[in-house]
GULO-614594 format. One record per residue: x, y, z of N, C-alpha, C in turn; residue in one letter. Coordinates in steps of 0.02 Angstrom, whole numbers, plus 32768, in hexadecimal, padded with zeros to 4 digits. Layout:
XYZXYZXYZA;...
***
This chain:
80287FCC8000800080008000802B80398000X;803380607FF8803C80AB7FDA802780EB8006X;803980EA805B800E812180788059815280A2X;8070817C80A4807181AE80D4804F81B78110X;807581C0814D805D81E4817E8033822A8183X;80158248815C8017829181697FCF829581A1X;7FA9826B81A67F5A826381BA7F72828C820BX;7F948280822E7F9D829E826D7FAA82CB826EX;7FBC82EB82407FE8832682457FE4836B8244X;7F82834882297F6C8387821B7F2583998255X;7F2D83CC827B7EED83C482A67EBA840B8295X;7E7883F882947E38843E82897E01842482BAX;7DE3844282BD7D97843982D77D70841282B3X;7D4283F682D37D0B83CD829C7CC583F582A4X;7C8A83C6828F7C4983F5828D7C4983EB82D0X;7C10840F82CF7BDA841B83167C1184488343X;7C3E847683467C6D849183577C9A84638398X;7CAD843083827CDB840783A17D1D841583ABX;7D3583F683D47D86841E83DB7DB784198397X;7DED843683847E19841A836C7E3B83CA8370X;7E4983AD83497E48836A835E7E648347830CX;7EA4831483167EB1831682D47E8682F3829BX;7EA182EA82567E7C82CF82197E97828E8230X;7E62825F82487E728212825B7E2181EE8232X;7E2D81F281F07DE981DB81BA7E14819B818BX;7E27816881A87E40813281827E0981068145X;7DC2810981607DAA810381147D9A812C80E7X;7D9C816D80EE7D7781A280C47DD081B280AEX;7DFE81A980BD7E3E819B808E7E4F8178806AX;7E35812180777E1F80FE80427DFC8105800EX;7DC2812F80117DA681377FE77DCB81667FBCX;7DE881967FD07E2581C17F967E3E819B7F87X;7E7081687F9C7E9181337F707E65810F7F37X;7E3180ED7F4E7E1080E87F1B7DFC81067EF4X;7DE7813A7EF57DD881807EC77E2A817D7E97X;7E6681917EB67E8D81847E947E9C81377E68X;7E8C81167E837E8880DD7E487E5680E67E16X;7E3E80EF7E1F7DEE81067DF77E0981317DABX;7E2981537DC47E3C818A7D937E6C81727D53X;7E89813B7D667EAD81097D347E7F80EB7CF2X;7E4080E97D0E7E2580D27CDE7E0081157CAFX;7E00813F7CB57DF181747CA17E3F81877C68X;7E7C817F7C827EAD81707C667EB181407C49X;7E92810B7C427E8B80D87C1D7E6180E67BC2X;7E2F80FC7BE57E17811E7BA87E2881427B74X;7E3481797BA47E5781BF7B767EA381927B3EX;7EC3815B7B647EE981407B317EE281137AF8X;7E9180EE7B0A7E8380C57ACD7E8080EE7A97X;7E4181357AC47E1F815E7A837E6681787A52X;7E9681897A7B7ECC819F7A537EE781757A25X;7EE381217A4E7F0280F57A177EDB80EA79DBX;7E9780F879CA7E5C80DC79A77E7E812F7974X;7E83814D79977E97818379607ED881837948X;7F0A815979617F5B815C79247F5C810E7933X;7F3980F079017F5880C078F67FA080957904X;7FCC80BD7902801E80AA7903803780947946X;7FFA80B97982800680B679C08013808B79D4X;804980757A2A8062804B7A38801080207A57X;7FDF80327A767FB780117A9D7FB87FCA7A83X;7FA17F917AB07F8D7F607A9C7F587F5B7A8CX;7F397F337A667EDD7F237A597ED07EFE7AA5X;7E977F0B7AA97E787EE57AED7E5A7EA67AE7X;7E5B7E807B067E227E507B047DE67E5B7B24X;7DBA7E397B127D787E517B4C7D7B7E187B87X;7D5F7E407BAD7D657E197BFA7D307E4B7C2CX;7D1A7E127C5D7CEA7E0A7C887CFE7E577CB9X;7CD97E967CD37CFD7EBD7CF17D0C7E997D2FX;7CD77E7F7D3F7CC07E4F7D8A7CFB7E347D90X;7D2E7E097D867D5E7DEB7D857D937E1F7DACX;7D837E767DBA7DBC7E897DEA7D9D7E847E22X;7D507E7F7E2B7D1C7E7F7E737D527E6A7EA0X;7D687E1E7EA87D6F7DFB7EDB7DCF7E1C7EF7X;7DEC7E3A7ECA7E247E567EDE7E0C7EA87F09X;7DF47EC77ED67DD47EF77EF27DC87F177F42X;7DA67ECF7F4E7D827EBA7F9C7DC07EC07FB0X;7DF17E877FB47E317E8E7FD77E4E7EC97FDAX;7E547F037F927E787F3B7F9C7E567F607FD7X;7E0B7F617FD47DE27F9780067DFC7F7F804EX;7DF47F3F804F7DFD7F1E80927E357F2F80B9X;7E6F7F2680877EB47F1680A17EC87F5D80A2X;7EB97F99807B7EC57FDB80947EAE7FF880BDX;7E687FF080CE7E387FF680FF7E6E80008144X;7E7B7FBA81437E8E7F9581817EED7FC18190X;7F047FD481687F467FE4814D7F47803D816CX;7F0F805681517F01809F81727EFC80A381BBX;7ED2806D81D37EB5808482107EF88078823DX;7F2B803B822E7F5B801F823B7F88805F8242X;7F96806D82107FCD80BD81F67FB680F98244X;7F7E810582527F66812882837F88811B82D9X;7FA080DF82D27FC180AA831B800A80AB830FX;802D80A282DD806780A782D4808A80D582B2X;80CF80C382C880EE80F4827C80F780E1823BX;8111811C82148106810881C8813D80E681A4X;817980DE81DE81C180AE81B881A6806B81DFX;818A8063820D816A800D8222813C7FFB81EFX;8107803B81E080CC801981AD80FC7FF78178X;812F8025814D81408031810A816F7FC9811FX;81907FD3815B81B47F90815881A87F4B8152X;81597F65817E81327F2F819381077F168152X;80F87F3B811780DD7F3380E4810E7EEA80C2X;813F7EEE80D9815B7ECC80B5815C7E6A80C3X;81307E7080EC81027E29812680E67DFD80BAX;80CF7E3D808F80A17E1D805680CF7DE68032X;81117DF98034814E7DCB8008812F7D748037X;812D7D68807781217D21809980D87D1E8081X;80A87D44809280607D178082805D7D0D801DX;80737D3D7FFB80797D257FC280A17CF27FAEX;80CF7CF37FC880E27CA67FAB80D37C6D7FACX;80B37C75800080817C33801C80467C267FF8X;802B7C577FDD7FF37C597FBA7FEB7C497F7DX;802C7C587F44803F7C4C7EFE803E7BED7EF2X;806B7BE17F50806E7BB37F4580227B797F59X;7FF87B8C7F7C7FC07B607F857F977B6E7F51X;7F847BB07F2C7F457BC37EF27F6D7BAB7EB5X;7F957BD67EBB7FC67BDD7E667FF07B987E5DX;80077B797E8F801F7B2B7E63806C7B2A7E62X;80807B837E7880B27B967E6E80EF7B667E9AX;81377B5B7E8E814A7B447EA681A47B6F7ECFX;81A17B737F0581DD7BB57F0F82237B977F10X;825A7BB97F0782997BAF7F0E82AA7B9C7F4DX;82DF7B8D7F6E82F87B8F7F9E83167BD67FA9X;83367BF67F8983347C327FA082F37C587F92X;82D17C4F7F9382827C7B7FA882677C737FE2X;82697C217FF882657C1D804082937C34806EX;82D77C42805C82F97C57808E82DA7CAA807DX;82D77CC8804D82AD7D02804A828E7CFE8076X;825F7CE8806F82167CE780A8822C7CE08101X;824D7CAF80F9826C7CC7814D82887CF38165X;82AF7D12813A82EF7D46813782AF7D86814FX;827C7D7F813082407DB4813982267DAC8161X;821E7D71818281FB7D6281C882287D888205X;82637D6781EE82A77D90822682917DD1822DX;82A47DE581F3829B7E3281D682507E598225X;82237E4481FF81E47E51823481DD7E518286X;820F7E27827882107E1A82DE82407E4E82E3X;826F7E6A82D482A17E9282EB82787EDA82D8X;825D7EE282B4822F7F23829981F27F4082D2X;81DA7F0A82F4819A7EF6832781D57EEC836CX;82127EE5835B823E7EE883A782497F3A83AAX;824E7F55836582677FAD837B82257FBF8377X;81FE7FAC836981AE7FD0839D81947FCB83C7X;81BC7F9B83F181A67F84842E81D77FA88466X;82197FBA844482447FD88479824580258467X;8233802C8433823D8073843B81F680A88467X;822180D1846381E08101849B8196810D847AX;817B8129848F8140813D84938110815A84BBX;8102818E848280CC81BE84BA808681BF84B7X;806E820584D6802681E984F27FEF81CF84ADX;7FFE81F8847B7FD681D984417FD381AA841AX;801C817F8418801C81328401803F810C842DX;802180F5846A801480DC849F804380878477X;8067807084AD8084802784A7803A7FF3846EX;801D800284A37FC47FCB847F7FB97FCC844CX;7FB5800784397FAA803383F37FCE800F83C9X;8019801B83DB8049801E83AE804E7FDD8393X;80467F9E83C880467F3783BB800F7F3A837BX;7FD37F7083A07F917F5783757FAA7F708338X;7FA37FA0830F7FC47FC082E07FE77F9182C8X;80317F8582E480457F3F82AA80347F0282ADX;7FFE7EEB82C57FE57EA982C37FA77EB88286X;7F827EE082967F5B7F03825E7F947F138201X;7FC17F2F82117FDE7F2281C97FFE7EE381B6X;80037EB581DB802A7E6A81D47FF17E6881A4X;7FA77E5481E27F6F7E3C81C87F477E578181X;7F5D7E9381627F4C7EB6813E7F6D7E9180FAX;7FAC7E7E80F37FE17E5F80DD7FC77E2680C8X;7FAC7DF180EE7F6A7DC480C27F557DD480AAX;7F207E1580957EE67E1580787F1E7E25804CX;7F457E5680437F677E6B800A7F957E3B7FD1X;7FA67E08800B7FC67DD57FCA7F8D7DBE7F96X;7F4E7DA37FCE7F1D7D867FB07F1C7DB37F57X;7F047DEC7F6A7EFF7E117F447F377E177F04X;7F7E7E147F167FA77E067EF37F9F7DBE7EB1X;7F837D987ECA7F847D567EAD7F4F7D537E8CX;7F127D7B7EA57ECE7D887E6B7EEB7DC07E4BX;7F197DE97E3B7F247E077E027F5C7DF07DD7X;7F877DD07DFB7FAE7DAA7DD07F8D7D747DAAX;7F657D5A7DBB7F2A7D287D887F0B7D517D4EX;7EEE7D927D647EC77DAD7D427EF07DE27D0DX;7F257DF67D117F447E237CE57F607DF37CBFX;7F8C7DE57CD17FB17DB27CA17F967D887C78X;7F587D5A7C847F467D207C787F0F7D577C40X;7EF37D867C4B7ECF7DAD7C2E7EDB7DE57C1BX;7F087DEE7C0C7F2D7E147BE97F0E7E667BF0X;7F057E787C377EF47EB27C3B7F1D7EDF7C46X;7F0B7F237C2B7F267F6E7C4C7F2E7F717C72X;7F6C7F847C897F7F7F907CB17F4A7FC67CE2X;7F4E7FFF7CC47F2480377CCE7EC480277CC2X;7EB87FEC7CAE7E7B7FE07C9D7E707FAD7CEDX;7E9B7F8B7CFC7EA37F607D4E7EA97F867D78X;7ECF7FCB7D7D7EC87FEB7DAA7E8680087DC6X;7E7580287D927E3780577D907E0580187D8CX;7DE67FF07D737DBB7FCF7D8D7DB77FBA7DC5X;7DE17F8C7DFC7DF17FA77E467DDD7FD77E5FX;7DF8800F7E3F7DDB80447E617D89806A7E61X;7D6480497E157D2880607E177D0580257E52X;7D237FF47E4F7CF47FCA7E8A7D037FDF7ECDX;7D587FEA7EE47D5680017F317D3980407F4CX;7D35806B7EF67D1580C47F267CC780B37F30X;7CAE808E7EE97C4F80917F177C50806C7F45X;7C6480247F5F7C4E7FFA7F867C6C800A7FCFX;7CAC80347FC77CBA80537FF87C96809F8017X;7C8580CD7FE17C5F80F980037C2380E98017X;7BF880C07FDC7BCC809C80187BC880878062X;7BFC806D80607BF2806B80A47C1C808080EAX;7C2A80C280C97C32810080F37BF8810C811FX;7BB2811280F87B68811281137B6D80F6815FX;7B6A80AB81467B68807D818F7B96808481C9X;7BDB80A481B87C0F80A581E87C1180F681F7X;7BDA812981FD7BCA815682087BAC814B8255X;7B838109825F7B5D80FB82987B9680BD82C9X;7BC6809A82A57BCF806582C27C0F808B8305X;7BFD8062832E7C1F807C83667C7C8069836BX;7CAD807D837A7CE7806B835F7D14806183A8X;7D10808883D17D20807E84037D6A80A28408X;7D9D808A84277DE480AD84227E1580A383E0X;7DD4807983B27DF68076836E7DE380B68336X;7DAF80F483567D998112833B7DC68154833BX;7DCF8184831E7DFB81C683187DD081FC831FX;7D9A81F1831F7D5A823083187D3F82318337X;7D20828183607CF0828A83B07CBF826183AAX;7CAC825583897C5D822E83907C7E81D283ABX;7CA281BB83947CC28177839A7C9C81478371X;7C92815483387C72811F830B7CB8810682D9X;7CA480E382AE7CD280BF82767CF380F68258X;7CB7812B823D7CE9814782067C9881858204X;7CB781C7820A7C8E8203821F7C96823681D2X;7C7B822381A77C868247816F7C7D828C8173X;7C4282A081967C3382ED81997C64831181AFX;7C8382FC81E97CC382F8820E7CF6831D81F0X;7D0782EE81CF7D4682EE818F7D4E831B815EX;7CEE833081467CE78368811A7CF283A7813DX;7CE083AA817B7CDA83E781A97D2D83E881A5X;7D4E83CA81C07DA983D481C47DB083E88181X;7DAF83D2814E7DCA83E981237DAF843480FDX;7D62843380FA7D5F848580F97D7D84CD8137X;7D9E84A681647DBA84E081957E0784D5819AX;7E2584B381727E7384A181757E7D848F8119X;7E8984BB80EE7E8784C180B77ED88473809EX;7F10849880E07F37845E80C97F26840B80CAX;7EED83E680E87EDC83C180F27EBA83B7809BX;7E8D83DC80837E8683D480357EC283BC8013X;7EF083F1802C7F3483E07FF27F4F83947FEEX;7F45837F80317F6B834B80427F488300801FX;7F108310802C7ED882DE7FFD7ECF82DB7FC0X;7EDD831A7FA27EF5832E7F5B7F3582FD7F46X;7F55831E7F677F9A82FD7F637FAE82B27F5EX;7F8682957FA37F69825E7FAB7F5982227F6AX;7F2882467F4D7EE782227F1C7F2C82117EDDX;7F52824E7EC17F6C82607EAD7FAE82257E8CX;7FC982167ED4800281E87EE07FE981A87EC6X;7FBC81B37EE47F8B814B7EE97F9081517E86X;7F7681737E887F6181647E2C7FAC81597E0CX;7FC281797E09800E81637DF8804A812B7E01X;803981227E5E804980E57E61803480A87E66X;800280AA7E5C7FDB806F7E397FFB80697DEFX;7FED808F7DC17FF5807B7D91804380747D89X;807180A17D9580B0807C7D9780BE803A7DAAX;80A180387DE180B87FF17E0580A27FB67DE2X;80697FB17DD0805C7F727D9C80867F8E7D4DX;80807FB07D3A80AE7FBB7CFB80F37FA57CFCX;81257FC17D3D81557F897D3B81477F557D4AX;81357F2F7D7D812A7EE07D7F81157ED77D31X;80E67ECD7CEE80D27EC87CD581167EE37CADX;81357F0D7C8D81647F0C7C6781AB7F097C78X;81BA7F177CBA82007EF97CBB82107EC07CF4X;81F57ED67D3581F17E8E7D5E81DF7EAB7DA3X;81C27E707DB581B47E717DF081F47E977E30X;822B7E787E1382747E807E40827F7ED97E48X;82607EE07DF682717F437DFC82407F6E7E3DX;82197F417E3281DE7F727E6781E57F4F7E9CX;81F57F357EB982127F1E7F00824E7F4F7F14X;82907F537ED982B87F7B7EF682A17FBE7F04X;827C7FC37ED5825680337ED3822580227F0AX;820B7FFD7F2481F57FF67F7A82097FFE7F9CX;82477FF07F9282767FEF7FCF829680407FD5X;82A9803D7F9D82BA80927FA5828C80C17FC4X;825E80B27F9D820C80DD7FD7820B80C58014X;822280968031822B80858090825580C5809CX;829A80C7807E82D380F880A482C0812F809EX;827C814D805D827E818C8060825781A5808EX;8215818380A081DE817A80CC820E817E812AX;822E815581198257815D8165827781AB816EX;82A881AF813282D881E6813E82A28227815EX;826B8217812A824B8268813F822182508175X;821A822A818C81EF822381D9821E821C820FX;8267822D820082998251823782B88279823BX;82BD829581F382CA82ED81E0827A82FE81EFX;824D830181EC82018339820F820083288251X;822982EC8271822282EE82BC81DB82AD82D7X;81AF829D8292818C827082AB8191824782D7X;81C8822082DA81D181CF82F6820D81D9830CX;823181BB8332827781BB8351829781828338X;82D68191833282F5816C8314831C810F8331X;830D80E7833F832980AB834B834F8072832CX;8393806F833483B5803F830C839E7FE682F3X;836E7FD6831E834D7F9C8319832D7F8E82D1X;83247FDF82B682ED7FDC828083287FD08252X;836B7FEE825183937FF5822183AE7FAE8203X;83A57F7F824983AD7F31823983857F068225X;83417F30823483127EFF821282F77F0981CBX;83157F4981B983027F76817183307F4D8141X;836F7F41815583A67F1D812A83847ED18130X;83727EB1816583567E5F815F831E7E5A8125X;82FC7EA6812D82B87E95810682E57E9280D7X;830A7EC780C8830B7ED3808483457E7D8053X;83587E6D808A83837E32806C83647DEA8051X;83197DF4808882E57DC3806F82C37DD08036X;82BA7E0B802282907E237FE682C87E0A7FA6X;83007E227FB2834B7E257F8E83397DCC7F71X;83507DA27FA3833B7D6C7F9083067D3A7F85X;82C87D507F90828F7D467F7082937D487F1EX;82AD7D8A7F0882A17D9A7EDD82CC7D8E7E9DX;83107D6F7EC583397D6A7EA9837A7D957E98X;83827DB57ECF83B17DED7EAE84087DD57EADX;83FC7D9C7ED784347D7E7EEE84607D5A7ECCX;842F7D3D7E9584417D087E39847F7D3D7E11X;84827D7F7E0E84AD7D917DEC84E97DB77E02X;84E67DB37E45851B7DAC7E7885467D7A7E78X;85287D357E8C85407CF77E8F85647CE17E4EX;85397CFD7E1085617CF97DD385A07D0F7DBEX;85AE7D4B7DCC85E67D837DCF86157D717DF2X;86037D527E34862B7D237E6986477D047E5DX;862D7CBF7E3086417C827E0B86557C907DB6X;86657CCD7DAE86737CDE7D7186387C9B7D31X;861A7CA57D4B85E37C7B7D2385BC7C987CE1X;85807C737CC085697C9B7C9885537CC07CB0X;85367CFD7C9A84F97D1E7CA784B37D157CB2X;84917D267CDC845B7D077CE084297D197CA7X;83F37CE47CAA83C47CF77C6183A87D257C72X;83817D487C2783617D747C2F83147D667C39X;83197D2B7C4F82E47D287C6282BD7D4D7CB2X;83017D477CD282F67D567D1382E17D9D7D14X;82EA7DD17CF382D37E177CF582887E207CD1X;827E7DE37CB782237DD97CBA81ED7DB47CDDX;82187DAE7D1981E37D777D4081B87DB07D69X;81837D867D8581417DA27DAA81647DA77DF3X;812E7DD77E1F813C7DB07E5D813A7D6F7E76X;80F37D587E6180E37D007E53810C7CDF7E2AX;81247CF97DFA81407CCA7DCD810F7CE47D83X;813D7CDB7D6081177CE87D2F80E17CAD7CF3X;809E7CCF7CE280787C7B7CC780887C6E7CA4X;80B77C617C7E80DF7C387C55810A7BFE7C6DX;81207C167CB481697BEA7CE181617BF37CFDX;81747BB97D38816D7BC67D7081A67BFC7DA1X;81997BEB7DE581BA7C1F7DE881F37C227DEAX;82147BE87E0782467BD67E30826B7BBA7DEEX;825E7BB27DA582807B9B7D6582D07BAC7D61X;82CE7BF77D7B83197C157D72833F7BF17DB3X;83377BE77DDD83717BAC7DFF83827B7A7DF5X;
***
């Protein structure tokens, strides 16, 4: 998932002249994300119509296909961001950004019970290397300090909530790796359909979680799920809070569509590493603004993640090559999936 800290940061009044009190609206931010996915397919368009008009153009022809077929990913995206926001609100944003990285173990587990897929031995040591990774990440949130607003409790719940988020999201991973590939969809046409299903079925039911009671999981005076009026009131009296949702909606649309565009044209391995770079930048500036304090625990568990991802993915094959003055590795390896790609399995290049 794709989120920034900024939701705390910003505090206004809400209706009914309530105190100042910060922007803590984790589904009515979802729904901007979705809104930003949404907008891909609107980009989707504007590029056929262009392709239908120059012939010469690179687009591909489409096949036709069922829209229903993104429904059941969809669900997971609403779910697993849902759950990812409210999470982001309990912790900080270099644990969220680390802890995201929990999706590399349930996807592989998962490729391998749905998909048939079969893993390397270095993928499983991947996958542990990431398990390590997590315990030492969840050890510097457990020792480092904390004050009165993200309370020790908070902070466990928060990353047990993004572990758990991390399921729904592989899930989700493996229904679009079925569905793009195997169906040869847009990139930008998968995004944005996702997104036309998570913004209605999600603002819908904004309605119901207007009344539902939330308890100390709630951010808003009233203490329900999710206080939309709330949210509108903050943001017409704190103009930077617009920007930020602007900004917000903004990002999502972009990186969505980047992110499946590389997986989809150069590899899975590229967008793992440009993840990773977004961890250090996400950290750097949440200890240059003073957010979070700084703990060396994280610095050991940032390198574990990152060595499990490294070898999951394979980064290690053309190391070892160079090592052993060997061939070069194929080029196949700079086209594999995260799953593996449907042609081969995954684990072919070892």
């Amino acid at each position: 998932m794709r989120i920034l800290r900024w939701a705390d940061n910003f505090v206004a009044p809400g209706c009914g002249g309530s105190k100042e009190h910060s922007f803590q609206h984790p589904f009515l931010q979802a729904v901007g994300m979705f809104l930003g996915e949404f907008s891909c397919l609107a980009a989707f368009y504007l590029l056929r119509c262009r392709a239908a008009r120059h012939p010469e153009g690179s687009m591909d022809p489409q096949q036709p296909f069922n829209p229903l077929l993104f429904l059941p990913p969809a669900l997971c995206d609403m779910t697993g961001t849902s759950i990812m926001y409210v999470a982001l609100n309990m912790t900080s944003a270099s644990s969220f950004q680390m802890l995201r990285g929990a999706v590399i173990i349930f996807t592989g587990l998962f490729s391998v019970a749905f998909l048939g897929r079969r893993l390397a031995l270095s993928q499983w040591l991947g996958i542990l290397a990431t398990i390590a990774g997590l315990v030492v990440v969840g050890l510097a949130d457990l020792l480092s300090k904390h004050d009165d607003q993200h309370k020790l409790s908070e902070v466990i719940t928060g990353d047990l909530l993004i572990i758990m988020a991390q399921i729904i999201v592989s899930i989700q991973m493996v229904l679009e790796e079925k569905f793009v590939y195997r169906h040869n969809v847009h990139p930008l046409r998968a995004v944005g359909t996702e997104g036309l299903f998570g913004f209605v079925i999600l603002s819908l039911l904004l309605v119901p979680m207007y009344y539902i009671p939330a308890g100390s999981f709630s951010g808003n005076p009233r203490g329900t799920l999710e206080d939309t009026l709330d949210a509108f009131c903050q943001v017409g009296r704190q103009p930077l809070i617009a920007l930020a949702l602007l900004g917000n909606i903004s990002s999502i649309a972009f990186f969505n569509f980047a992110g499946i565009s590389v997986t989809k044209e150069l590899s899975a391995t590229t967008r793992m590493v440009l993840d990773s770079l977004r961890t250090i930048v996400i950290w750097a500036l949440s200890l240059a603004l003073g957010w979070e304090a700084f703990h060396p625990l994280q610095i050991l568990g940032f390198l574990i993640l990152l060595m499990g991802t490294a070898l999951y993915n394979g980064l290690h094959r053309p190391l070892l090559a160079r090592l052993s003055r060997g061939r070069p590795p194929a080029e196949e390896g700079e086209h594999e999936r995260l799953l593996g790609g449907s042609r081969t399995p995954i684990n072919d290049a070892s």
